[in-house]
C-alpha positions as CSV (number, residue, x, y, z in Angstrom):
1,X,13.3,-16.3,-1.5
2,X,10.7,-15.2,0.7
3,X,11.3,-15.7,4.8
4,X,8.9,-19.0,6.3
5,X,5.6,-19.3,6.1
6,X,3.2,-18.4,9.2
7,X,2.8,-20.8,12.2
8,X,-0.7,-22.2,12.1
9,X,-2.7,-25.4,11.6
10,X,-1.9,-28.1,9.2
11,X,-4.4,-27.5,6.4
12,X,-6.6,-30.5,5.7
13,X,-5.1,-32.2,2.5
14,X,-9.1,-32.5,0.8
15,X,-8.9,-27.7,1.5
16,X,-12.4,-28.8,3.5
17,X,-13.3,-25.1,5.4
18,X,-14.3,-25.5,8.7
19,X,-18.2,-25.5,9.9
20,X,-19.5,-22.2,9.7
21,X,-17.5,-20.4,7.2
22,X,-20.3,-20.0,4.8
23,X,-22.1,-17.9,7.4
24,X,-19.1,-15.8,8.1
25,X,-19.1,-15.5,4.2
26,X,-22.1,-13.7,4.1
27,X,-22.1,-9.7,3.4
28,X,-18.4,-9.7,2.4
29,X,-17.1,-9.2,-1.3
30,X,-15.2,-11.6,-3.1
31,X,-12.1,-11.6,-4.5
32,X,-9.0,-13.1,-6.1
33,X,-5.6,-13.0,-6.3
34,X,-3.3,-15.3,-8.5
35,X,0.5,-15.0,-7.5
36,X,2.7,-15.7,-10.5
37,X,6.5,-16.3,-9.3
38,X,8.6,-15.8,-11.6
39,X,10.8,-13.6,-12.2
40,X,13.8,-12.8,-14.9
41,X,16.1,-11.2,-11.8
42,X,15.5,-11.4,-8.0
43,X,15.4,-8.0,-6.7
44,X,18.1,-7.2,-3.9
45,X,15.5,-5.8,-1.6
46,X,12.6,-8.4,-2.9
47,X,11.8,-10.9,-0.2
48,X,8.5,-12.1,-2.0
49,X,7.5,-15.8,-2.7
50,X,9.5,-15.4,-6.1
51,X,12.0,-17.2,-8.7
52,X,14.3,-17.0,-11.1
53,X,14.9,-19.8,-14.1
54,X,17.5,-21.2,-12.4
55,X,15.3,-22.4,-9.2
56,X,12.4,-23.6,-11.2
57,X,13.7,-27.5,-11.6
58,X,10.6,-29.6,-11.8
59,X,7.5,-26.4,-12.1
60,X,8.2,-25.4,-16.0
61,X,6.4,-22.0,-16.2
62,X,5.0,-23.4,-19.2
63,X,3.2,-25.9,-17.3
64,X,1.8,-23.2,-14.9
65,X,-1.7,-22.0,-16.0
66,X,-2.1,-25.7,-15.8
67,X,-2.0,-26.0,-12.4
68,X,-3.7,-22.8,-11.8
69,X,-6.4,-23.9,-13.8
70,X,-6.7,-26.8,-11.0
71,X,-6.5,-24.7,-7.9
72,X,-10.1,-22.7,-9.5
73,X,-11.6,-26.1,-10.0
74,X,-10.6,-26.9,-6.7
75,X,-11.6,-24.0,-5.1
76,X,-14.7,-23.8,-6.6
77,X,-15.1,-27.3,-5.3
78,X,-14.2,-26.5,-1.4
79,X,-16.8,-23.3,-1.4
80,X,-19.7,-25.1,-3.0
81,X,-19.2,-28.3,-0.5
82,X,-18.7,-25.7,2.2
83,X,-22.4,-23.7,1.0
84,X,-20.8,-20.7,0.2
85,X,-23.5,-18.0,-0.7
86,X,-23.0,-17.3,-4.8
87,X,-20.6,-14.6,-5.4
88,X,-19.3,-13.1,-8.6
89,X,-15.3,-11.9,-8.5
90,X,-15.6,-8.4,-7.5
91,X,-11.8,-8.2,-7.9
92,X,-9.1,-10.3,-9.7
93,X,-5.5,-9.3,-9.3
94,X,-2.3,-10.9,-10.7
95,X,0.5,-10.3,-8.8
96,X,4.5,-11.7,-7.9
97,X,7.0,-11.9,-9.4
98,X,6.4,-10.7,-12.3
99,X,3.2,-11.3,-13.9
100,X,3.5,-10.0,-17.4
101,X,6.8,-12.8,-17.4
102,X,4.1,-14.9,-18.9
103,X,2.1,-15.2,-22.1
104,X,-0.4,-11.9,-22.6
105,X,-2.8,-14.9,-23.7
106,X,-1.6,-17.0,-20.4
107,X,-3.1,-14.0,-18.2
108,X,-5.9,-13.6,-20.3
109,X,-6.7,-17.8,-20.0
110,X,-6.6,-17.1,-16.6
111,X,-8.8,-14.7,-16.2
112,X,-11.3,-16.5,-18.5
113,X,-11.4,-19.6,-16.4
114,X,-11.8,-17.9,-13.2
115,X,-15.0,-15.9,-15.1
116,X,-16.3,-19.1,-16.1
117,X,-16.3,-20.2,-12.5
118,X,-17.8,-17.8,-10.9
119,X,-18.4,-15.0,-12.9
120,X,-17.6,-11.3,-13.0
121,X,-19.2,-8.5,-11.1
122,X,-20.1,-5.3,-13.0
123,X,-17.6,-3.1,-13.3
124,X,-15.5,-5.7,-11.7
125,X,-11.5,-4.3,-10.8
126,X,-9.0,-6.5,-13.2
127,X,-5.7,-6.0,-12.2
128,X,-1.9,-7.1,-13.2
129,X,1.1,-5.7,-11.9
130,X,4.1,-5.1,-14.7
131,X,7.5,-4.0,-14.6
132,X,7.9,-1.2,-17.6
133,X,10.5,-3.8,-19.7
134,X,8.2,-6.6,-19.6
135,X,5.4,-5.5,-21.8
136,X,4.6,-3.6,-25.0
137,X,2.1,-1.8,-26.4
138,X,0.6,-5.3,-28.2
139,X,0.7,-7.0,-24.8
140,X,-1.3,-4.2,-23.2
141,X,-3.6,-3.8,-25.9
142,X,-4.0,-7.8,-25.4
143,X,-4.8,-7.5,-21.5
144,X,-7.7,-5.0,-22.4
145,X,-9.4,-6.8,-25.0
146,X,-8.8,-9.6,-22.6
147,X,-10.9,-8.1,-19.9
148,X,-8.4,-6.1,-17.8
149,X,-9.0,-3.0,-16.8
150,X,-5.9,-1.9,-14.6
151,X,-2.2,-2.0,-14.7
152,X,0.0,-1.5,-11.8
153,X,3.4,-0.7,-12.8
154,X,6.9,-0.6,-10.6
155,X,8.7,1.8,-11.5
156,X,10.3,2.9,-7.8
157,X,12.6,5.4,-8.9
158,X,13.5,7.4,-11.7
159,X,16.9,7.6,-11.2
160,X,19.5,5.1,-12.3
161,X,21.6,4.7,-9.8
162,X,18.7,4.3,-7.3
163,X,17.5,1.5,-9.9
164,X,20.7,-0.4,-9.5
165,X,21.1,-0.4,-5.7
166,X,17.4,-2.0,-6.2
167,X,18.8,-4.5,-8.8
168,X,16.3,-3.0,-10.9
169,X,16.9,-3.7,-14.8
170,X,14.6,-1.3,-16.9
171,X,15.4,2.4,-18.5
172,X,13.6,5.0,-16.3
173,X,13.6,7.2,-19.7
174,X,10.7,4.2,-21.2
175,X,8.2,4.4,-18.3
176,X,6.1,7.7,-20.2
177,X,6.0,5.4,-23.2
178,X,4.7,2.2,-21.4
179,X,2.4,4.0,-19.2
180,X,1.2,6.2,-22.5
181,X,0.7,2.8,-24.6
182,X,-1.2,1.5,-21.5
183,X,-3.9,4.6,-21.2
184,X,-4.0,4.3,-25.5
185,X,-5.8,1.1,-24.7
186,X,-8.0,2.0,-21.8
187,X,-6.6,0.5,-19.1
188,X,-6.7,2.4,-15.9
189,X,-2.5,3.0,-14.5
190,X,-1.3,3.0,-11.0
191,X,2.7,3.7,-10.3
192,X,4.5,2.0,-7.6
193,X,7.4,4.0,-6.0
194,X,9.9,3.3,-3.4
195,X,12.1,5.5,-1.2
196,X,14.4,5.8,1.3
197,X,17.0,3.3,-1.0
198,X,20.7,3.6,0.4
199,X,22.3,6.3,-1.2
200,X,19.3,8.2,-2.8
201,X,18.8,11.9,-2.0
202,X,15.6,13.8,-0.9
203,X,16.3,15.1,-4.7
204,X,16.0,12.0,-6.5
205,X,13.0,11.4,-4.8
206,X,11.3,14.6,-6.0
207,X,12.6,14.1,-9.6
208,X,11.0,10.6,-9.1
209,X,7.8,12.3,-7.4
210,X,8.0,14.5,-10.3
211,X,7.8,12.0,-12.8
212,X,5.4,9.8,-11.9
213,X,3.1,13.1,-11.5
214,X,3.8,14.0,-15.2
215,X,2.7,10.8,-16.0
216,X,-1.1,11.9,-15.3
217,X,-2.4,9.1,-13.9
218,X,-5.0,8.4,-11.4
219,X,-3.2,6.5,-8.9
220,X,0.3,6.6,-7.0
221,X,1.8,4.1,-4.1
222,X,5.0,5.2,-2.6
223,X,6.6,2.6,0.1
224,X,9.2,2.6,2.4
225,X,12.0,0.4,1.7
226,X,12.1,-2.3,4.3
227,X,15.3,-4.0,4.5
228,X,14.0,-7.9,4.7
229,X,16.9,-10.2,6.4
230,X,17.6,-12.9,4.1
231,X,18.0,-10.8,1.4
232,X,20.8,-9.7,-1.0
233,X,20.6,-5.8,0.2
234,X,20.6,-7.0,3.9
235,X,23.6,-8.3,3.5
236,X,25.6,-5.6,1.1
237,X,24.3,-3.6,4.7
238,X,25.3,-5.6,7.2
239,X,29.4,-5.9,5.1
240,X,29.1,-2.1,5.0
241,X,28.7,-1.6,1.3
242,X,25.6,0.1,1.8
243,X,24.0,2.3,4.6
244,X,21.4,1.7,6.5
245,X,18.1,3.6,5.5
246,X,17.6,6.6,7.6
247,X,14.2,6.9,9.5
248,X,14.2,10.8,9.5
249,X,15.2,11.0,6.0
250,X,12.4,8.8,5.1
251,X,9.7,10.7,7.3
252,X,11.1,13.9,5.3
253,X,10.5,11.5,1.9
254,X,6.8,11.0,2.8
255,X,6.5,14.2,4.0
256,X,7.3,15.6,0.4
257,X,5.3,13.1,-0.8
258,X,2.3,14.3,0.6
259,X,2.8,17.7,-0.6
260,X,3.4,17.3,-3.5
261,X,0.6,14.6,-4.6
262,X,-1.6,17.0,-2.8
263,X,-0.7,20.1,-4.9
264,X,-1.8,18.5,-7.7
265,X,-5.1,16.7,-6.7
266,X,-4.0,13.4,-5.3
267,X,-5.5,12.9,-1.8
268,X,-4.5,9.6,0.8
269,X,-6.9,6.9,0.7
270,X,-4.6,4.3,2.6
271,X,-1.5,4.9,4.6
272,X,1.1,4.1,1.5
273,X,-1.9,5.1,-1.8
274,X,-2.7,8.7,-3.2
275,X,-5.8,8.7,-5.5
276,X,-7.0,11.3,-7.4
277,X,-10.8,10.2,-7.1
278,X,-12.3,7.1,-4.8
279,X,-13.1,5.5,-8.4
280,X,-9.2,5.3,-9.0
281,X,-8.4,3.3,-5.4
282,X,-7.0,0.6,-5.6
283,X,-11.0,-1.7,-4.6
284,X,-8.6,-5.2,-4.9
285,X,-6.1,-3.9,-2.1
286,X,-9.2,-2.2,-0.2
287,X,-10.8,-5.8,-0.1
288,X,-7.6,-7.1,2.4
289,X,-7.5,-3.6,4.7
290,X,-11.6,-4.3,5.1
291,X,-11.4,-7.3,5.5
292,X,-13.4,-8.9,2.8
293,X,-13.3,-12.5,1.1
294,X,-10.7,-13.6,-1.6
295,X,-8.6,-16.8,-2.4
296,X,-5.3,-16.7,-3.5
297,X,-4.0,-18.9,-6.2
298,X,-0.9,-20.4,-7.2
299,X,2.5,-21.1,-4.8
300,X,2.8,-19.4,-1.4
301,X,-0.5,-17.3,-2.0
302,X,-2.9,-16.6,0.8
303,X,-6.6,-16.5,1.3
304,X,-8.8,-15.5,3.3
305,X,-12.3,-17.1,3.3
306,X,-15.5,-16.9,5.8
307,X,-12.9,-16.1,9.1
308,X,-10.6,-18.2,8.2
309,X,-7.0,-17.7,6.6
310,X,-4.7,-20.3,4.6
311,X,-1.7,-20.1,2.9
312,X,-0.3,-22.6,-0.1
313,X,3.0,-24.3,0.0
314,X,5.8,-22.2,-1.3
315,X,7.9,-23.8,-4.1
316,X,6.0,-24.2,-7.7
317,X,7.2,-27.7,-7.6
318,X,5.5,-28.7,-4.5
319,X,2.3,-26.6,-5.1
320,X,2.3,-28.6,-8.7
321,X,2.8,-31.8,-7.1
322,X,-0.4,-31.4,-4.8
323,X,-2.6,-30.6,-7.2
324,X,-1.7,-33.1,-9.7
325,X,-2.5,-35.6,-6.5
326,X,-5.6,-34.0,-6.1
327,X,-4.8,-32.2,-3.3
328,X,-5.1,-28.9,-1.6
329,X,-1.6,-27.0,-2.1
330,X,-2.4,-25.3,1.3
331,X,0.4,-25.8,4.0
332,X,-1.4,-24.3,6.6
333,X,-4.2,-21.8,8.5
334,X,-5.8,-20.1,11.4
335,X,-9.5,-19.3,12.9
336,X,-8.5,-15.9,14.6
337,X,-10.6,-15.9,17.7
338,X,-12.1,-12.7,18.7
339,X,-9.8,-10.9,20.4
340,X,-7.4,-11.5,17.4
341,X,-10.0,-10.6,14.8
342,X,-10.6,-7.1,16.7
343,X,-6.6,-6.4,16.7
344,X,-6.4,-7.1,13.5
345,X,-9.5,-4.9,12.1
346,X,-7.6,-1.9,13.9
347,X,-4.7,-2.9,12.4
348,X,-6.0,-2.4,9.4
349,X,-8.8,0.1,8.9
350,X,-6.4,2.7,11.3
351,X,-4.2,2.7,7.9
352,X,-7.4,3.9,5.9
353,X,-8.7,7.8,5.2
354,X,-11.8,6.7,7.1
355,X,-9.7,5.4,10.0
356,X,-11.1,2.5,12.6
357,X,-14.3,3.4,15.0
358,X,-13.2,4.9,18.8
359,X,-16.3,2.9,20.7
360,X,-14.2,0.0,22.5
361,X,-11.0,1.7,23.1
362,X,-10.5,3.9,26.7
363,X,-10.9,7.9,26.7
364,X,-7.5,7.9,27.9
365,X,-5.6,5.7,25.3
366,X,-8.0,8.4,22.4
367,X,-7.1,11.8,24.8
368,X,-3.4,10.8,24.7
369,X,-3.4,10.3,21.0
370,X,-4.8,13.5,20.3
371,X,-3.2,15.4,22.3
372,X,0.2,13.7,20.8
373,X,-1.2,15.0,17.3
374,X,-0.9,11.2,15.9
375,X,-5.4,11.2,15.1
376,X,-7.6,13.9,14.1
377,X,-10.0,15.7,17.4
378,X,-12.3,16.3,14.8
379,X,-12.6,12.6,13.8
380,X,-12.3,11.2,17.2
381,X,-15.4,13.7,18.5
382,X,-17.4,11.7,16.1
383,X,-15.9,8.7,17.4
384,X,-13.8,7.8,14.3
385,X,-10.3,7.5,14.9
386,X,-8.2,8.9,11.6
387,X,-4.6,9.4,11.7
388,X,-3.1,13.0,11.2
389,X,0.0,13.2,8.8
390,X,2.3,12.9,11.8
391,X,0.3,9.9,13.0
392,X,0.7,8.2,8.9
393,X,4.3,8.2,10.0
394,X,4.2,6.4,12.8
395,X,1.1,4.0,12.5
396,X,2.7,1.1,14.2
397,X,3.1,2.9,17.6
398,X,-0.5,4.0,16.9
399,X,-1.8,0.6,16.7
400,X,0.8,-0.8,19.7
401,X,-0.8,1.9,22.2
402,X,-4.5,1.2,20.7
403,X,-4.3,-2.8,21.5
């Protein structure tokens, strides 16, 4: 299960936002994000918010649109008490877990009550995120008549024995067909990759570059593995069944990522995402680098509303419990002051194409950076700062010498 949740206020039981938000509110885009946590196998290297059938005693997933159902009421609520301006969804995405573990009609109910509530921007983003052996070409053909419009599927790797160091249980050989059945129906396709797995090659990560190239479709995201303590791959690591990840052999990984995505008319939008046009980023991840307005439903989800951030309690049973009180499942959250607010917005926006703005930070800090080849001269003359491919790699020590 995932690691505690962040250290911050105790979260008043009624969700009241604090004076002031609504102001804050104004000018941003609003968005949501529904966590669904279940899944039929934990992942080794998963250290999500996420559970199997077996740790689900007294949250039924049956039961769970439900409760979902009652966070939107009570959300709705909370912003209208709080004079929120009136804001149409300009994103919804379903996330986990595994979202497509549920009911095609379950996401689609979903969906429908959070239009009903506030409504739908035009050309609003509709997301899910599927794993290639949890849906068909019925279930997809449900989502679009159901109002989605995008699925994000992980496929990581397409090689087997990279798959089962992940604990990852579906046949690389049905991805074409799933993503194929998904485009049949409209919806627009992103693939979600991983490398740098303990035993795989700089091969098997072109064969899996290669594959999710031939699968033409308009977006790519390719991560890092991160080995989470806590989880089961930590510890096959730390017993010395597995190897640590190599931090040279993953620069070389994103390295030949970048080349390749490149030759064939992907270009970076965000640190981690290749698009092949800006009408193909992902707008529902763009909303949390820029810093816009969503609220996150459903157990150990986070929000982020008019400055201020909250996060829900993290088992299904207690978030149930709460809301069947009539109480806000939010454990906790935190008014960043300004200084925090600042780090945080170059924290952010320095992962982006367009990089963060130069104007508060000293000539020095910028002149070392260039001259380091980590941000762009051209950029930074115009006072942007944008990170070179080099500087992509090592972001973090970017932000560390920025703040």
């Amino acid at each position: 299960m995932a690691g505690p949740l962040p250290i911050g206020d105790v979260a008043p039981s009624d969700g009241k936002l604090p004076v002031g938000s609504a102001a804050l509110a104004v000018g941003r885009e609003f968005g949501a994000y529904v966590h669904v946590p279940f899944c039929r196998v934990r992942c080794g290297y998963c250290d999500f918010n996420t559970y199997t059938s077996t740790e689900l005693q007294g949250a039924p997933q049956t039961d769970y649109l439900d409760e979902v159902e009652r966070e939107i009421a009570l959300a709705a609520s909370v912003l209208g008490i709080a004079g929120m301006p009136a804001r149409q969804l300009s994103t919804v995405f379903f996330g986990g877990g595994t979202p497509t573990l549920l009911p095609a009609d379950d996401l689609v109910r979903a969906l429908s009550s959070l239009r009903k509530t506030w409504g739908l921007s035009p050309n609003a983003e509709i997301t899910t995120e599927a794993n290639p052996d949890s849906v068909d070409a019925q279930y997809l053909e449900s989502l679009a008549a159901g109002g989605f419009t995008r699925v994000s599927f992980g496929v990581q790797s397409a090689m087997p024995h990279v798959l089962a160091t992940l604990d990852r249980t579906h046949d690389p050989k049905r991805v074409p067909d799933v993503v194929q059945a998904a485009k049949d129906v409209g919806l627009e396709v992103s693939v979600d990759l991983i490398y740098g797995t303990p035993g795989e090659s700089l091969n098997d990560w072109r064969a899996s570059l290669d594959q999710a190239i031939s699968l033409d479709t308009g977006h790519i995201s390719a991560y890092a593995l991160i080995v989470e303590k806590g989880t089961a791959l930590e510890r096959r690591i730390r017993r010395g069944e597995l190897a640590t990840p190599d931090d040279d052999v993953q620069a070389d990984m994103y390295e030949l990522a970048e080349e390749m995505l490149s030759d064939v008319g992907f270009h970076w939008y965000e640190v981690s995402n290749w698009a092949k046009s800006e009408t193909q980023r992902s707008r529902h991840n763009l909303s949390y680098w820029t810093n816009q307005d969503w609220w996150g439903f459903g157990p150990g989800a986070h929000s982020h509303i008019g400055g201020t951030r909250f996060w829900n309690v993290k088992h299904p049973a207690a978030y149930a419990q709460k809301l069947s009180l009539g109480l806000s499942p939010a454990a906790g959250r935190e008014e960043p002051d300004e200084t925090a607010s600042d780090i945080e917005r170059v924290l952010l926006e320095i992962r982006l194409r367009e990089g963060t703005s130069g104007a508060n930070f000293p000539a020095t800090v910028i002149a070392g950076l260039i001259s380091d080849g980590l941000i762009t001269y051209e950029a930074a003359r115009s006072g942007q700062l944008v990170l070179t491919l080099s500087g992509r790699l090592r972001a973090d020590e970017v932000v560390r010498r920025l703040v």
